[in-house]
C-alpha positions as CSV (number, residue, x, y, z in Angstrom):
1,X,-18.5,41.6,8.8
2,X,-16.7,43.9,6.5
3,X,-16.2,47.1,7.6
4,X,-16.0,50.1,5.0
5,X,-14.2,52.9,5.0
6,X,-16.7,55.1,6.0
7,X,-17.5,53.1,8.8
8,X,-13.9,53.2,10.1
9,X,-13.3,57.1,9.5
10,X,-16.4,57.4,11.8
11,X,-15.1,55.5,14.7
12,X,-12.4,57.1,14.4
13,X,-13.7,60.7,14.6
14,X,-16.0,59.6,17.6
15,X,-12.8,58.5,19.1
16,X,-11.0,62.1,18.8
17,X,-14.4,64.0,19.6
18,X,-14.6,62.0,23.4
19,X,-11.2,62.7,24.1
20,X,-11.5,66.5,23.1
21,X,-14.7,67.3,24.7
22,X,-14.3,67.4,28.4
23,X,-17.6,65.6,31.2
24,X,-18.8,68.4,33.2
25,X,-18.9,67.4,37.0
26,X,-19.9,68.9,39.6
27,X,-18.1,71.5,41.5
28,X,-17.5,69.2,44.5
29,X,-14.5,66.2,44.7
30,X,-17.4,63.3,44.8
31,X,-17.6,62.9,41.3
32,X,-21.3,63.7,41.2
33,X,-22.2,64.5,37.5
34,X,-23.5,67.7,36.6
35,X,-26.5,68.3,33.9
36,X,-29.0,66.2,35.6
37,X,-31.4,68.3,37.1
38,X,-35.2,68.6,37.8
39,X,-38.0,70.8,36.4
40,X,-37.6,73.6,39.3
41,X,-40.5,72.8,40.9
42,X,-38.5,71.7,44.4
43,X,-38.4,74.4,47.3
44,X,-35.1,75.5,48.7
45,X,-33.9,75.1,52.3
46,X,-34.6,77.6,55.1
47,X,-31.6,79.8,54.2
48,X,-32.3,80.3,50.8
49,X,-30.9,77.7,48.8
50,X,-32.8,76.5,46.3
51,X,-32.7,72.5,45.9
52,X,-33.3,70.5,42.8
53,X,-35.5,73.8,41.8
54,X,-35.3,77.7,41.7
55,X,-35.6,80.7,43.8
56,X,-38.2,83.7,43.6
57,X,-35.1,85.6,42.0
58,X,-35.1,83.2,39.4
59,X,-31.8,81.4,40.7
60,X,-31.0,77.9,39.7
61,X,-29.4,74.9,40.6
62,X,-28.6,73.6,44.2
63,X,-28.1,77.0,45.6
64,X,-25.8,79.4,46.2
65,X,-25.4,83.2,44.4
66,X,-26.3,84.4,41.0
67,X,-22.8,84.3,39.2
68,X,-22.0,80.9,40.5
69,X,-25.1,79.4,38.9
70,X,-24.6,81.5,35.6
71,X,-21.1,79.7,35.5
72,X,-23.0,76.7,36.5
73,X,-25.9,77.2,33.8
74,X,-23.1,77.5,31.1
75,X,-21.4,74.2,32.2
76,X,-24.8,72.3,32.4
77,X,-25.6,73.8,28.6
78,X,-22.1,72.5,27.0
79,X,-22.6,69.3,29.2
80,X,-26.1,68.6,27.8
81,X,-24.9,69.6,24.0
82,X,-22.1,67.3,24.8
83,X,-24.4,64.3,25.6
84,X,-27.1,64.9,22.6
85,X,-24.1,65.3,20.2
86,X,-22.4,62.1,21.5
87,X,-25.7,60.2,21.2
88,X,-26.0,61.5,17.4
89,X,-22.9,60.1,17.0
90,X,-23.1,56.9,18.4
91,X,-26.4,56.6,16.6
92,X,-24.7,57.6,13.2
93,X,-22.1,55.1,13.9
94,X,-25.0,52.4,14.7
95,X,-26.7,53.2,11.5
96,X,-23.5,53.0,9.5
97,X,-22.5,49.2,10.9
98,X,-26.3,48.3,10.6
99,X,-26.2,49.7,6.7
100,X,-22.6,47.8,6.4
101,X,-24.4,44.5,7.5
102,X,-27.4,44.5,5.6
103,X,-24.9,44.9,2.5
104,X,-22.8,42.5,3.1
105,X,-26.4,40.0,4.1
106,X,-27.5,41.5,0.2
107,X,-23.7,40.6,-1.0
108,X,-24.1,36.4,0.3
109,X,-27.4,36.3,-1.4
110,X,-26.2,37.4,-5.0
111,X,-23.8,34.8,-4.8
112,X,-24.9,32.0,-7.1
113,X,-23.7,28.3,-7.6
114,X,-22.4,27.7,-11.0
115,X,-24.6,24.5,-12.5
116,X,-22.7,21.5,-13.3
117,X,-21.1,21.6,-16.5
118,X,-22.2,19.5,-19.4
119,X,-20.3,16.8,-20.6
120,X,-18.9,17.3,-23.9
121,X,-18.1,15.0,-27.1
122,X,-14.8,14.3,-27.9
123,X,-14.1,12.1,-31.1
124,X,-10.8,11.2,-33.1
125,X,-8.7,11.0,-30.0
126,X,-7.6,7.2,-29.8
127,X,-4.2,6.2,-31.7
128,X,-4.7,5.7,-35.2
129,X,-4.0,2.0,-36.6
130,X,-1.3,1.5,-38.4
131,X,-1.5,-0.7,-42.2
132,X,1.5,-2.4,-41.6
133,X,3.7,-3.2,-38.9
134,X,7.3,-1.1,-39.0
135,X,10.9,-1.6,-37.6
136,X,11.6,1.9,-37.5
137,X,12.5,3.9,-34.1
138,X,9.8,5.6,-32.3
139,X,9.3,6.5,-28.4
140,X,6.2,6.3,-26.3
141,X,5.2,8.5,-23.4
142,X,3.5,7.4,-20.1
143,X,1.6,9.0,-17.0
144,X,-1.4,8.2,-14.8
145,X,-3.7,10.3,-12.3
146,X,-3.4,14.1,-14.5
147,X,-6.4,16.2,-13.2
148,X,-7.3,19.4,-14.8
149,X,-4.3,21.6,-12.9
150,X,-1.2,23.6,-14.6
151,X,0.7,20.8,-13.2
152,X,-1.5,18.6,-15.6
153,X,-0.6,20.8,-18.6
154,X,3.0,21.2,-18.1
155,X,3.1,16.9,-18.1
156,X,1.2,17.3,-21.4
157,X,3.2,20.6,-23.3
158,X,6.5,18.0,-22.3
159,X,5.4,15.2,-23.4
160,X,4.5,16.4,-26.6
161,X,8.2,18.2,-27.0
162,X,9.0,14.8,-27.2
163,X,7.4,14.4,-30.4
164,X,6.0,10.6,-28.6
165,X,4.1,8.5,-31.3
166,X,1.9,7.4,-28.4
167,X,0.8,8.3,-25.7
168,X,-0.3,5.9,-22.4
169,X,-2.3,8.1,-19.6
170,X,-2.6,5.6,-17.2
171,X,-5.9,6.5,-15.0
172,X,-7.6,9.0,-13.2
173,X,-7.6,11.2,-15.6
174,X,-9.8,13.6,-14.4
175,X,-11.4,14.6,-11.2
176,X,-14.3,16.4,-12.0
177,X,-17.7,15.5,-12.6
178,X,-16.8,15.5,-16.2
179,X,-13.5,15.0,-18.3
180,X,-13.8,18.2,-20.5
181,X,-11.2,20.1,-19.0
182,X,-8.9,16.6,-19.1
183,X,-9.7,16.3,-23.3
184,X,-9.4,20.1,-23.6
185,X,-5.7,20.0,-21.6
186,X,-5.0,16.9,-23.7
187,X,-5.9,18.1,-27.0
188,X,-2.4,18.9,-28.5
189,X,-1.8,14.7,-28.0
190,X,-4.6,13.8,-30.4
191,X,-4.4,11.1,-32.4
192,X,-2.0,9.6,-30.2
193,X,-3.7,8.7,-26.8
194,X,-4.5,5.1,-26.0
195,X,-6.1,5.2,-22.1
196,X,-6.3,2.7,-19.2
197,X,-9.3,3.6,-17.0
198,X,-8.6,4.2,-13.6
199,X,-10.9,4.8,-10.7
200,X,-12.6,7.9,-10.8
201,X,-12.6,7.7,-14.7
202,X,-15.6,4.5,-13.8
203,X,-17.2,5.8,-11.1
204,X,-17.9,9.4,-11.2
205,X,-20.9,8.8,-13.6
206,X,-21.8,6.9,-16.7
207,X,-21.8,10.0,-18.3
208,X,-18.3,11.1,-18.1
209,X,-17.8,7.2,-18.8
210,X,-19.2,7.8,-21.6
211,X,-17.2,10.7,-22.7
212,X,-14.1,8.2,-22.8
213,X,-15.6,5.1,-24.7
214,X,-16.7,7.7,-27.7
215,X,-13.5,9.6,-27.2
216,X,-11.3,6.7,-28.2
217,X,-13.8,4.3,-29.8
218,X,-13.7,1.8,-27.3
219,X,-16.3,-1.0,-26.7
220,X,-14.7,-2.4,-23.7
221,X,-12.1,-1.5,-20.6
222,X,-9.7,-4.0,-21.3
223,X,-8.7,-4.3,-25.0
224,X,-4.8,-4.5,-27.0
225,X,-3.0,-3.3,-30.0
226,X,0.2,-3.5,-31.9
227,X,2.1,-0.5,-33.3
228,X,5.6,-1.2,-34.4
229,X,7.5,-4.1,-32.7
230,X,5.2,-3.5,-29.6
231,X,2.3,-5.1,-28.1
232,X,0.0,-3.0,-25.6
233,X,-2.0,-4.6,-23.3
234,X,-4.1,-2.4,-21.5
235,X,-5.9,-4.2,-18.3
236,X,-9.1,-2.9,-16.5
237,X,-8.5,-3.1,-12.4
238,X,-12.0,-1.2,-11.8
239,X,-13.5,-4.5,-13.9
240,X,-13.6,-7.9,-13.0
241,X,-10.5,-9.8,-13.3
242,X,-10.5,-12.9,-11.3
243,X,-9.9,-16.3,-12.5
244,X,-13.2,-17.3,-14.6
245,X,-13.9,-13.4,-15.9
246,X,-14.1,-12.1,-19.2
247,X,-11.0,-10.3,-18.6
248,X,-9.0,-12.8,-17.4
249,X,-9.3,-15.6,-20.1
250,X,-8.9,-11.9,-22.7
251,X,-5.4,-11.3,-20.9
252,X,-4.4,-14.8,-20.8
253,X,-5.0,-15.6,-24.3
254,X,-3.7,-12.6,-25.3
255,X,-0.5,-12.6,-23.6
256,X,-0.2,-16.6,-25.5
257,X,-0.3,-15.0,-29.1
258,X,1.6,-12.1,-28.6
259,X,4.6,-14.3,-27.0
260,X,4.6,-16.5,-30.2
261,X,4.0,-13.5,-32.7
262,X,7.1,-12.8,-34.7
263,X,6.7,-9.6,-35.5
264,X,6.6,-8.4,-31.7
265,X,9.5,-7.7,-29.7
266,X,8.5,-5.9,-26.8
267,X,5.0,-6.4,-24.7
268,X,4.3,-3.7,-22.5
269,X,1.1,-3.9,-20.2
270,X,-0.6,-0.5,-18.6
271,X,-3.2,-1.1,-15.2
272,X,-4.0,1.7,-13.2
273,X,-3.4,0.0,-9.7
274,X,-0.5,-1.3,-8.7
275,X,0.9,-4.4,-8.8
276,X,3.9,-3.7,-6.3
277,X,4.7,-0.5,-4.7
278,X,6.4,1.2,-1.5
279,X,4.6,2.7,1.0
280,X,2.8,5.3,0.1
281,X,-1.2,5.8,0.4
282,X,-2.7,2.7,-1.4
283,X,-1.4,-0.5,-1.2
284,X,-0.4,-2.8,-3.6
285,X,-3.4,-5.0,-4.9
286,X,-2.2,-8.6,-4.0
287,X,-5.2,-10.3,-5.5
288,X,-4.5,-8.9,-9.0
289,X,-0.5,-9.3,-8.5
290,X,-1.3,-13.5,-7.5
291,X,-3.4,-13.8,-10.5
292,X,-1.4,-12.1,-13.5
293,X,2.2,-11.6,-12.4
294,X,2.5,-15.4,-13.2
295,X,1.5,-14.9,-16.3
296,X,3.6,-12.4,-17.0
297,X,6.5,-14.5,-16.1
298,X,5.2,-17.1,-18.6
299,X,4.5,-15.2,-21.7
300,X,7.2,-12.7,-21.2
301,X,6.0,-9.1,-20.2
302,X,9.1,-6.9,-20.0
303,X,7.2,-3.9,-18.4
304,X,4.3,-3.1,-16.6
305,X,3.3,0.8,-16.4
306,X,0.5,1.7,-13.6
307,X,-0.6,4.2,-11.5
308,X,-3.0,5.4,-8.2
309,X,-0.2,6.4,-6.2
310,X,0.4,10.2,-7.1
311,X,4.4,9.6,-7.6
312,X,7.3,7.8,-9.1
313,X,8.6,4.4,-8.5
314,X,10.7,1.8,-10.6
315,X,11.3,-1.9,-9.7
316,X,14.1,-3.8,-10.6
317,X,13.8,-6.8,-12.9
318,X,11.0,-9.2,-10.5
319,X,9.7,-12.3,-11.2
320,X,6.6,-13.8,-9.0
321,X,7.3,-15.6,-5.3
322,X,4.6,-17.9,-4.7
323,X,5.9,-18.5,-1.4
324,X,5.2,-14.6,-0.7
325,X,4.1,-12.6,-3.5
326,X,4.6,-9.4,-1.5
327,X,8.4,-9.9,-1.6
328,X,9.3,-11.0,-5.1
329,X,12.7,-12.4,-6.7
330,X,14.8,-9.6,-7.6
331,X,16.5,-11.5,-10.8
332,X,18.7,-8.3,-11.3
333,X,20.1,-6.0,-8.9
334,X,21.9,-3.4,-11.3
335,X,20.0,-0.3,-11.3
336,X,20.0,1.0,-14.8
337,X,20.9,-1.8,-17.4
338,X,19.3,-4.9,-17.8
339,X,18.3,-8.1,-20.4
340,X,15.0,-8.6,-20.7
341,X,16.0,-12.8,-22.8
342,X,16.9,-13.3,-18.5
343,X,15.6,-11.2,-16.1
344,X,11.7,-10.4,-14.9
345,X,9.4,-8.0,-15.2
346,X,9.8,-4.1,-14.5
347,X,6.8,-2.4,-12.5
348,X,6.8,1.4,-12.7
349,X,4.5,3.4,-11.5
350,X,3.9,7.1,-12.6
351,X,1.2,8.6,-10.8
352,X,2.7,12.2,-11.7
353,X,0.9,13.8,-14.3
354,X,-0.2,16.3,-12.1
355,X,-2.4,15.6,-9.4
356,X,-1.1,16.6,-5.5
357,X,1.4,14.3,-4.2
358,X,1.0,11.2,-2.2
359,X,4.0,10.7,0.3
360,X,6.5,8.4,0.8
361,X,6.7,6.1,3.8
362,X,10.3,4.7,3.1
363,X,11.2,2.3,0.1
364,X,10.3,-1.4,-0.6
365,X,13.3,-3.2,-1.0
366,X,12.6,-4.5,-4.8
367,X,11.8,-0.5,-5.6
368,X,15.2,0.7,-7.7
369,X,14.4,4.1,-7.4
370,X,11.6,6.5,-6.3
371,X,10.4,10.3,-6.5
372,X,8.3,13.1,-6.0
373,X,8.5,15.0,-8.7
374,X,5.6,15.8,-11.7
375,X,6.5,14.7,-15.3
376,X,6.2,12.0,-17.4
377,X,8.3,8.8,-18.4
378,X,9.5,8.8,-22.0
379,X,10.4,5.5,-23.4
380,X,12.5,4.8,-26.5
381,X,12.5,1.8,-28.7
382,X,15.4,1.5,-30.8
383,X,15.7,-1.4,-33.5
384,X,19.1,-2.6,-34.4
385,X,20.5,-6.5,-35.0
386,X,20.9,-8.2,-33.0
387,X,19.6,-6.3,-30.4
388,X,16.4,-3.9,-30.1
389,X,16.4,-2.0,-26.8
390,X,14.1,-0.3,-24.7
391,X,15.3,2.9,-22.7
392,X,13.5,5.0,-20.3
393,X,13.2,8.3,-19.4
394,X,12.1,9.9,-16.5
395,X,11.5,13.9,-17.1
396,X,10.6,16.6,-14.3
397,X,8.7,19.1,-15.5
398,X,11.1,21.2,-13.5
399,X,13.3,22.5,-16.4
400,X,13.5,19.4,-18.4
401,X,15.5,17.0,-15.7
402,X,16.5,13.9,-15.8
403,X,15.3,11.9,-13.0
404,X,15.6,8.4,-13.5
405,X,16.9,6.9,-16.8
406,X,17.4,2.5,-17.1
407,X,17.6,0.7,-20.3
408,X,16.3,-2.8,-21.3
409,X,18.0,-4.8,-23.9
410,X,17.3,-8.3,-26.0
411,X,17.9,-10.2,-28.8
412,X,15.8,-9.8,-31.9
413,X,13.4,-13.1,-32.7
């Protein structure tokens, strides 16, 4: 209960008014109290005193002479005015806290539940197609699991000082019953955003499902494109993927053609859960890594971008152990430079676009480098002959920092 100010001024003048307002007892050491007498009906003993009632003089009280009981009357008066005004008190006082209550009971009721908001349409916010492909420089930006936070808008006000040409959020984009407040923080990225549906993205409703496919025009979960020298492949975990699916024999064949395409240098896949990661709150998802890292290996992936745990981790250059997928071959143990004509595939996941942390537990021995920190990795392609690189970038949102930083180089086709 809240107690007002009123209220609390009250008990405090109560508190002075006892303390300055002395009990009237009786004249004797037994502590007797005065002021509780009868209705003078009560004869007195043979020498006169009167008991609980008066004398034919007209003496009160227990006996004794006239002057006494005057003193006596004048106690039992301010004793009796004493008791009523204490009792008006205390009553005020009740009546206050009783008043207080009842306000705060009217306060709980006018408190109303907001409804659900509605799910609104967002159109025009998938990358636009290029006509023709180009060999000109551009950088990409990357991040999964964003929610609707100021964490979630500092990773996208970054990302776009960048000036990226795309943009890959990797998953769990929004936590809400809808993704409204996910579009509206993304809005200033439109035109450049090419998705990979995560978990709660699936299944917190067909309708905020639906907000995504007519977002970004998609017909499908799983689904590529081109745009420069690179090819995207974006994966679906949330969908079926085993050997047999839809997806799978999608993936497979499209890994094939972009490996023999000319006009592609780099293939970079995005999947919201990981493939390999250190210890942290979700595991890695073994059936997944046993059925594509393969064929990564065999058409020639050079990165893999994913997501779910809610922080930063690069791998170095791995390639698939059959014998034990859960510790793969590290083909290159340098921690910033590598070539991507010899070495495997990177796996980086960037669970940090703004969504509470997910700890920790130590570092897998094929992790390079790991952090807790919100931002975004930016990643640079740069065209030259004859060699086209691939750098990335790390950023905290923290003034701008640097956190992790590795390039990737190979020889043009």
């Amino acid at each position: 209960m809240r107690f007002s100010f009123l209220v609390f001024m009250t008990i405090i003048l109560v508190s002075l008014f006892s303390m300055t307002i002395p009990f009237s007892f009786t004249e004797s050491s037994k502590g007797i109290p005065r002021g509780v007498y009868g209705n003078g009906d009560d004869e007195g003993d043979d020498d006169g005193n009167q008991g609980r009632g008066g004398n034919e003089d007209g003496n009160q009280g227990r006996g004794g002479d006239g002057d006494e009981d005057d003193d006596e009357d004048e106690r039992d008066s301010r004793s009796f005015r004493f008791n009523d005004d204490n009792r008006n008190l205390r009553r005020l006082l009740e009546s206050l806290l009783l008043q207080e209550r009842d306000n705060d009971d009217d306060d709980k009721q006018e408190i109303k539940v907001e409804p659900e908001p509605e799910p609104k349409t967002y159109e025009g916010y998938g990358l636009k197609d290029e006509d023709e492909k180009s060999n000109k420089d551009f950088n990409f930006a990357a991040a999964g699991d964003f929610g609707c936070s100021e964490n979630a808008r500092n990773t996208a006000e970054n990302m776009e000082d960048k000036k990226p040409e795309v943009v890959l959020p990797l998953g769990d984009l929004s936590y809400q019953s809808t993704a409204n407040c996910w579009f509206d923080v993304m809005a200033p990225l439109k035109g450049k955003l090419m998705i990979t549906l995560g978990y709660h993205d699936v299944n917190d409703g067909k309708a905020k499902l639906d907000q995504y496919i007519k977002g970004f025009e998609i017909d499908k979960h799983y689904y590529s494109y081109d745009f420069n020298k690179v090819h995207f492949l974006v994966m679906a975990s949330e969908s079926k993927f085993q050997n047999g699916s839809e997806q799978f024999s999608f993936v497979k064949q499209d890994l094939e053609d972009a490996s023999k395409n000319n006009d592609i240098d780099w293939i970079v896949v995005t999947i919201y859960r990981p493939l390999y990661t250190s210890p942290s709150k979700h595991t890695a998802e073994e059936s997944m890594r046993d059925m594509y890292h393969p064929l990564f290996d065999k058409y020639g992936v050079d990165l893999v971008l994913q997501a779910h745990n809610h922080n930063y981790q690069r791998t170095y250059p791995l390639t698939y152990n059959p014998e034990e997928s859960s510790n793969p071959v590290i083909s290159s143990g340098f921690t910033t430079g590598y070539n991507s004509n010899n070495d495997g595939v990177i796996f980086a996941t960037v669970g940090t676009g703004g969504e509470s942390f997910y700890g920790l537990d130590g570092r897998a021995p094929f992790v390079a480098t790991q952090i807790d920190r919100f931002g975004f990795l930016n990643l640079e392609v740069k065209n030259g002959n004859p060699h086209t690189t691939l750098t990335g970038t790390f950023y905290d949102n923290k003034g701008d920092e640097i956190r992790d930083y590795f390039t990737i180089k190979k020889e043009i086709k």
